[in-house]
C-alpha positions in Angstrom: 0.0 0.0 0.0 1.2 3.5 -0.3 3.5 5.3 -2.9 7.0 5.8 -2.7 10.0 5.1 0.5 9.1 7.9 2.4 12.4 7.1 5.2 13.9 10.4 4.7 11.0 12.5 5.6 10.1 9.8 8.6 13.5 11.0 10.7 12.4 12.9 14.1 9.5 13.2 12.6 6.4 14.3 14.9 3.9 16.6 16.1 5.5 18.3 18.8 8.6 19.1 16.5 8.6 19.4 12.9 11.9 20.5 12.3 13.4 17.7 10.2 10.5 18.0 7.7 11.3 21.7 7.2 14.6 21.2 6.7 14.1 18.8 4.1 11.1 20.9 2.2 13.9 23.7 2.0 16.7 21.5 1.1 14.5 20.5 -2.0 14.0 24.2 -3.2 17.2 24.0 -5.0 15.9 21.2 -6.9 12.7 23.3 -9.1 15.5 24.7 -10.7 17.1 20.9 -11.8 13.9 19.4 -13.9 16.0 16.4 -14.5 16.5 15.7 -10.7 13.7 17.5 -8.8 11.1 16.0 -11.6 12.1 12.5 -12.1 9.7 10.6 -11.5 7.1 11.5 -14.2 8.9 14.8 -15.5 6.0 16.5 -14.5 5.5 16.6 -10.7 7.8 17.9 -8.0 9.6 15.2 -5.9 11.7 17.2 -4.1 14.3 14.9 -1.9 12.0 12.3 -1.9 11.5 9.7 -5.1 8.2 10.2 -5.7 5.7 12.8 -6.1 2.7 11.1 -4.3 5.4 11.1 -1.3 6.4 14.5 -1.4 3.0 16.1 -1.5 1.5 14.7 1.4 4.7 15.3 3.2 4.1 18.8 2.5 0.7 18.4 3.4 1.5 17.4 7.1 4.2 19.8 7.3 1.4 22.6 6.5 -1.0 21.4 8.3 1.2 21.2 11.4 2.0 25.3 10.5 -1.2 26.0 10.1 -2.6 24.7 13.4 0.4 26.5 15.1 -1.0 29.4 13.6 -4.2 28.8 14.6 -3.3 27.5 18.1 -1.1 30.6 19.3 -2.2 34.3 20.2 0.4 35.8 17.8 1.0 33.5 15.0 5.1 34.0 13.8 5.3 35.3 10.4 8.1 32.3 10.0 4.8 30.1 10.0 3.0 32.3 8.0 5.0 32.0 5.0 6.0 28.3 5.6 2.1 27.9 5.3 2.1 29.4 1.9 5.4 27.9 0.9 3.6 24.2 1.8 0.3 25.2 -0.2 3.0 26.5 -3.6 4.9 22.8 -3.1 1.9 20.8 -2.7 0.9 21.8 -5.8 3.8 21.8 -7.1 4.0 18.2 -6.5 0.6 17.3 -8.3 -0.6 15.3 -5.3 -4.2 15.9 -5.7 -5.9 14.6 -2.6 -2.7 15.8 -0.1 -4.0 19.1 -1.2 -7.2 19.0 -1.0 -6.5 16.9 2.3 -4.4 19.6 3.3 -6.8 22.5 2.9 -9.8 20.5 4.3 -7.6 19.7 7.4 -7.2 23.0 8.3 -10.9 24.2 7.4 -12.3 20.8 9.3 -10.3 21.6 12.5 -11.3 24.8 13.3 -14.8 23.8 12.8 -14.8 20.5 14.9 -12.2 20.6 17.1 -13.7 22.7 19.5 -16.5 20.0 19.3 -14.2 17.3 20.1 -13.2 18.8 22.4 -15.7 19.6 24.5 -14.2 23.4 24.9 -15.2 26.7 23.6 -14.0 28.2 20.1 -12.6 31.4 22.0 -10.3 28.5 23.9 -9.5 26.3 21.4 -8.3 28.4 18.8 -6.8 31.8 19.7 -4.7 32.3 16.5 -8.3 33.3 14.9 -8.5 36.6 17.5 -5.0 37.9 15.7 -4.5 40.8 14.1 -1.8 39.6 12.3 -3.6 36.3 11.0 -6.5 38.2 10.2 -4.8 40.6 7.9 -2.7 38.1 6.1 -6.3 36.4 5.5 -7.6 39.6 4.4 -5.0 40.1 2.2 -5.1 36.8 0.8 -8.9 37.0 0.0 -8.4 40.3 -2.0 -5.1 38.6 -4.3 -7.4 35.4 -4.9 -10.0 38.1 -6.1 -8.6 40.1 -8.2 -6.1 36.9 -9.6 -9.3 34.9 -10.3 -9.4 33.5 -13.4 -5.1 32.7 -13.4 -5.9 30.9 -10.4 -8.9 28.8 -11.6 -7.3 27.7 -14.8 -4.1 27.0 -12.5 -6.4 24.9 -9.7 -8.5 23.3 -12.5 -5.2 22.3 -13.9 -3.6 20.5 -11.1 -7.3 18.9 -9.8 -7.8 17.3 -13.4 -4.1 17.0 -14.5 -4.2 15.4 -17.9 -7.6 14.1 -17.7 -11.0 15.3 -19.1 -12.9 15.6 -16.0 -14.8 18.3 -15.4 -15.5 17.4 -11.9 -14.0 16.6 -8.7 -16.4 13.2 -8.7 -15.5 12.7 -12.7 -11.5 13.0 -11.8 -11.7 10.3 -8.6 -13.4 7.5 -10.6 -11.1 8.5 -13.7 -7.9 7.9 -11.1 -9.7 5.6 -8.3 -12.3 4.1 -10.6 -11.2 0.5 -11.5 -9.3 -0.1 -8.0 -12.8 0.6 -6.6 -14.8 -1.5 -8.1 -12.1 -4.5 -7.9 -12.8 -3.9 -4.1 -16.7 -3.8 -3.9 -16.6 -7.8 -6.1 -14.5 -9.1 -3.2 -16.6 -7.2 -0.4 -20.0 -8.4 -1.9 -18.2 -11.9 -1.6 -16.8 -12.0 1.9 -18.8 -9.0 3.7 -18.1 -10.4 7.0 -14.6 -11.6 7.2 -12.9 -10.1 4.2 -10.2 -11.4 1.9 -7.7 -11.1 4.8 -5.3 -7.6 5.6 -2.8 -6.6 3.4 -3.7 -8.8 0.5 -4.2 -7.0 -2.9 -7.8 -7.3 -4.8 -6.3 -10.1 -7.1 -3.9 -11.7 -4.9 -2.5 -13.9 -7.9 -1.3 -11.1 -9.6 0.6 -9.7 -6.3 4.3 -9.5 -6.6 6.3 -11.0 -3.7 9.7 -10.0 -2.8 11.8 -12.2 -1.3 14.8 -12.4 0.3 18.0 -13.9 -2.1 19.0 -16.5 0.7 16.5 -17.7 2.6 13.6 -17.3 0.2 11.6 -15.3 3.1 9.1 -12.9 1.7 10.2 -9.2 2.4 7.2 -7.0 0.6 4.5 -7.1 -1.4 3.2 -3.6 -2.6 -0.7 -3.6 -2.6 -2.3 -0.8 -4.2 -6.3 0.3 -3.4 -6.7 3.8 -3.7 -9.2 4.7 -0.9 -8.5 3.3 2.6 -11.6 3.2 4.0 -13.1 0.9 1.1 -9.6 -1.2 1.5 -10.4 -1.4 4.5 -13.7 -3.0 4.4 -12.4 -5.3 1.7 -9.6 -6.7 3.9 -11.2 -6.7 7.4 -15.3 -7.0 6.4 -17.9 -5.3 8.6 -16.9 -6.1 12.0 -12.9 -5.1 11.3 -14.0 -2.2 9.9 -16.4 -1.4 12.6 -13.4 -1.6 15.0 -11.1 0.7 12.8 -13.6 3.1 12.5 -14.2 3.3 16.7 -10.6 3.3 16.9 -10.1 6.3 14.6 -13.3 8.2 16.8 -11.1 7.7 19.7 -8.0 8.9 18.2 -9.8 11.9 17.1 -11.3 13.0 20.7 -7.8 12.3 21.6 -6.1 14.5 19.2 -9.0 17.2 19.9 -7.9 17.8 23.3 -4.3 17.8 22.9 -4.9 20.7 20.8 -6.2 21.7 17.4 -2.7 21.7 15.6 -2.8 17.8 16.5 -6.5 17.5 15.8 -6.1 18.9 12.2 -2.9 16.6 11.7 -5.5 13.1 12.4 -7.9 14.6 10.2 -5.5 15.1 7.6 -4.0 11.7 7.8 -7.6 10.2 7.5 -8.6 12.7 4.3 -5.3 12.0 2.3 -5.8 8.3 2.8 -9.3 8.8 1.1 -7.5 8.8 -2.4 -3.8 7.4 -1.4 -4.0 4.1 0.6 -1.1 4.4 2.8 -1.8 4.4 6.2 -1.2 1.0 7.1 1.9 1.1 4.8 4.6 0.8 7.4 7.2 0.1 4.9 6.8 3.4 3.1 4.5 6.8 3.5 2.5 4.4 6.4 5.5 5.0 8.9 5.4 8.8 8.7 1.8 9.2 9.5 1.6 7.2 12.5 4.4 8.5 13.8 2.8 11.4 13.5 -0.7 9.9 14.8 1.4 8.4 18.0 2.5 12.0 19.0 -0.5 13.6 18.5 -2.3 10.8 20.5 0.1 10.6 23.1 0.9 13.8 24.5 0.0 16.4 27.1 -3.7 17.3 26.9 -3.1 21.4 25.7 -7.2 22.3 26.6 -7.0 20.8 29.8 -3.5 22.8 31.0 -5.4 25.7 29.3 -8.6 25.3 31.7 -7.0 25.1 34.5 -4.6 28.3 33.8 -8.2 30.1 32.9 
């Protein structure tokens, strides 16, 4: 599952300090200038350090998101974060990761509206950063250069949500991408609705390819690609395995909610980008990164409690 070795963006990698993914968005700046090296992959979207696209981009998603609920999280946003938010949103797109972006963007807008919710705290509480002069401005500012830049920027966004395809649609684009690897999934849930076909295994396990270790013959990998983890996941697990991801996730997110909405908006970012790049469960590659990333936000001190009892 998942696209791309993602091991050089996994390093120190967390919620609480994002450092070594900053580092390694700027160390691939040098590379839009190098189209042979920065564009490898498919010569058309940015891969920065990493060796894939569909790695990079919802690398850059996390990285943003984690800015952006900073932002939103702190009285006076920094105007370091400020720009690294708008850096993240150019490189995203960049990259031609469609669903990171959209998963990035929706992250952000989903978390101020439902993590107060979560929660179970007031807006005022929850997210200070929306009180700032300084945020509010830069949003001003923003609105007014997407205004008067309207039709660049729609025949730029139309661009990279349709890439080279002739959708017209957001819906039109998914089945065009997702399409086949869907319905490959549904055959297999209408025949094992309960149970599944068994976790990790691809939708036509005969045409799965095994690597093995030289020596012993020991299977290392076998790359599985589905598309949509939520539908994968009802495919491999059936109806009662998915029940039990799906509670799990609900927890995780109440979790996440009152450690703070910077890690509230990075779970629902990892569950939106896996609704078009099944990775989450991909330890070997892109999987590691987000839950690391899930485990910190999970794990630490509860931010809206520490902030109750200071209030």
């Amino acid at each position: 599952m998942g696209c791309g070795n993602a091991n050089a963006a996994i390093c120190l990698a967390s919620v609480g300090d994002c450092a070594t993914l900053v580092w390694l968005l700027l160390l691939s700046l040098p590379l839009l200038a190098i189209p042979g090296i920065g564009y490898l992959r498919n010569g058309t979207g940015f891969q920065g350090l990493l060796n894939h696209p569909q790695a990079f981009g919802p690398t850059v998603a996390l990285v943003g998101v984690l800015v952006g609920g900073r932002i939103l999280s702190e009285r006076k946003p920094a105007w370091r974060d400020i720009a690294l938010l708008g850096l993240c949103l150019v490189l995203v797109v960049l990259s031609e990761a469609r669903t990171a972006g959209v998963a990035m963007v929706l992250g952000l807008l989903s978390s101020t509206l439902l993590s107060p919710i979560f929660a179970g705290v007031s807006r005022r509480l929850m997210l200070p950063g929306l009180r700032s002069r300084r945020f509010q401005a830069v949003a001003l500012l923003t609105v007014a250069g997407v205004i008067m830049a309207g039709p660049l920027l729609a025949g730029k966004l139309s661009t990279y949500l349709f890439k080279r395809s002739e959708s017209t649609s957001l819906i039109a684009a998914a089945d065009a991408s997702r399409g086949v690897l869907i319905q490959k999934m549904f055959v297999n849930i209408q025949k094992n609705p309960l149970t599944g076909i068994g976790f990790g295994v691809a939708s036509e396990p005969a045409y799965m390819e095994v690597e093995r270790d030289p020596v012993m013959g020991l299977p290392l990998s076998a790359p599985v690609e589905k598309g949509v983890m939520p539908v994968a996941v009802l495919e491999e697990l059936g109806i009662f395995g998915a029940g039990a991801v799906l509670s799990w996730l609900l927890v995780v997110l109440r979790r996440g909610a009152r450690s703070g909405v910077r890690q509230f908006a990075v779970l629902i970012t990892l569950v939106l980008v896996n609704f078009g790049e099944s990775m989450f469960f991909s330890v070997g590659g892109m999987g590691m990164l987000l839950l690391i990333l899930l485990a910190g936000a999970v794990t630490g001190e509860h931010q809206m409690a520490r902030q109750e009892t200071h209030a």
